[in-house]
C-alpha positions as CSV (number, residue, x, y, z in Angstrom):
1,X,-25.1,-11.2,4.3
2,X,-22.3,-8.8,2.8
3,X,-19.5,-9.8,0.8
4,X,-15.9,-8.6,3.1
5,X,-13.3,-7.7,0.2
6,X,-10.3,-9.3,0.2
7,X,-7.6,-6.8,1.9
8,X,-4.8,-5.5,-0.5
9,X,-1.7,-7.0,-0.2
10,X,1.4,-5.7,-2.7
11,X,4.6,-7.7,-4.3
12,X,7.6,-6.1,-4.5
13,X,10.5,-5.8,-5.4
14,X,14.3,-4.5,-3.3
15,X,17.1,-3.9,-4.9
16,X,20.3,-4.6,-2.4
17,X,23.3,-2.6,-2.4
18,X,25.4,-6.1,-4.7
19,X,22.3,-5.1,-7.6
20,X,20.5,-8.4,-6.7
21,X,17.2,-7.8,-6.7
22,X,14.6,-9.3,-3.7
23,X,11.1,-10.1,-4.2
24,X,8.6,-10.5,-1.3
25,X,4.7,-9.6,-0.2
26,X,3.3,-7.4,2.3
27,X,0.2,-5.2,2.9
28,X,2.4,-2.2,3.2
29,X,5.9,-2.5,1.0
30,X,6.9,0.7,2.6
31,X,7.3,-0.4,5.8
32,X,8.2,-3.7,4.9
33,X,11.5,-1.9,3.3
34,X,11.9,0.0,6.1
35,X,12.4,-3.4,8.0
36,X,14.5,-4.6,5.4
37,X,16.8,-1.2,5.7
38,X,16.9,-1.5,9.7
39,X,17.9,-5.5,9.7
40,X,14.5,-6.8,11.1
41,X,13.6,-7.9,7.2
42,X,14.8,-10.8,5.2
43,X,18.0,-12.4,6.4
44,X,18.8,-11.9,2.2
45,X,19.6,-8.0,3.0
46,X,22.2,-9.5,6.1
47,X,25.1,-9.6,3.3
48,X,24.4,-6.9,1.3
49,X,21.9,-4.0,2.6
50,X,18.6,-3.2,0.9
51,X,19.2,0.7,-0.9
52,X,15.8,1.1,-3.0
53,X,12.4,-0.3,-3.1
54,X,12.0,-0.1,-7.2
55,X,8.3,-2.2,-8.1
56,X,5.0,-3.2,-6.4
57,X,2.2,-4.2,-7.5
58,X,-1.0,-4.0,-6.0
59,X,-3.0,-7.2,-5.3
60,X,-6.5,-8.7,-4.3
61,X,-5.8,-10.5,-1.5
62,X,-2.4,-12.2,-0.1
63,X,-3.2,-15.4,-2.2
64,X,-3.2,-13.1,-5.4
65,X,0.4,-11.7,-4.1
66,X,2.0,-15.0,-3.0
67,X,0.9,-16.4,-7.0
68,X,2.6,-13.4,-8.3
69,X,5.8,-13.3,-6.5
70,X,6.2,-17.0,-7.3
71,X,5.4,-15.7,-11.0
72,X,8.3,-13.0,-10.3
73,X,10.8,-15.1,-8.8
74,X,10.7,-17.7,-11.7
75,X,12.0,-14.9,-14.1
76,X,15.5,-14.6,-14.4
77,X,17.5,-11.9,-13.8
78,X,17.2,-9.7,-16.9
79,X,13.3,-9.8,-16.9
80,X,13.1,-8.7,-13.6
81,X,15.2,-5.9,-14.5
82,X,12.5,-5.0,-17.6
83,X,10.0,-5.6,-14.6
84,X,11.3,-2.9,-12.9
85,X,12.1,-0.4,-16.2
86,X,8.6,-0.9,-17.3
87,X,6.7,-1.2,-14.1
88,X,4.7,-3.8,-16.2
89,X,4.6,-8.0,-14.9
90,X,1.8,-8.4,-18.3
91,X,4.5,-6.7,-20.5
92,X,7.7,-8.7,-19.3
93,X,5.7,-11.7,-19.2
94,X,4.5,-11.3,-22.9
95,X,7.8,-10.8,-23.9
96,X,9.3,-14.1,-22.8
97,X,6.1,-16.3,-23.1
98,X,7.7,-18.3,-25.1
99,X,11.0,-19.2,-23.5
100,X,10.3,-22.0,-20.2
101,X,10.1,-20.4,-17.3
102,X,14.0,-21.4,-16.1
103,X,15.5,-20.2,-19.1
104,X,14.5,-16.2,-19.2
């Protein structure tokens, strides 16, 4: 019997026109921006429109993505931004290992 892989599914982040940053999953973050430009995405883009898809990261399976954008979304504001200025979540989540999760 073979082994199906699991199909890749991304995280990603959206910056909004405020600078507020959005993080979802999707098996294809460019079209899942596209529906975040058009209106059909998040209800977060209804006040302030999505301008620039800035990270994804690739991941094995949407399990894998759902643990990672709840990894993301625990950061504050400012490690997001290092997210997104070294396209690294192992990097930004070295650098605040230390501090609990709500205070970064």
């Amino acid at each position: 019997m073979s082994v199906t892989p699991d199909k890749v599914w991304f995280v990603y982040l959206v910056r909004a026109a405020n600078g507020a940053l959005y993080c979802g999953i999707s098996d294809d973050p460019l079209r899942r921006f596209a529906q975040h430009q058009s209106g059909k995405g998040a209800r977060f883009f209804f006040s302030s429109p999505a301008v620039a898809l800035v990270y994804s990261e690739s991941c094995i399976g949407k399990g894998d993505a759902l643990r990672r954008e709840r990894a993301i979304k625990r950061l504050g504001k400012g490690a997001k931004e290092a997210l997104v200025a070294t396209g690294s979540l192992m990097h930004v989540l070295d650098e605040h290992s230390s501090a609990p999760m709500g205070s970064v």
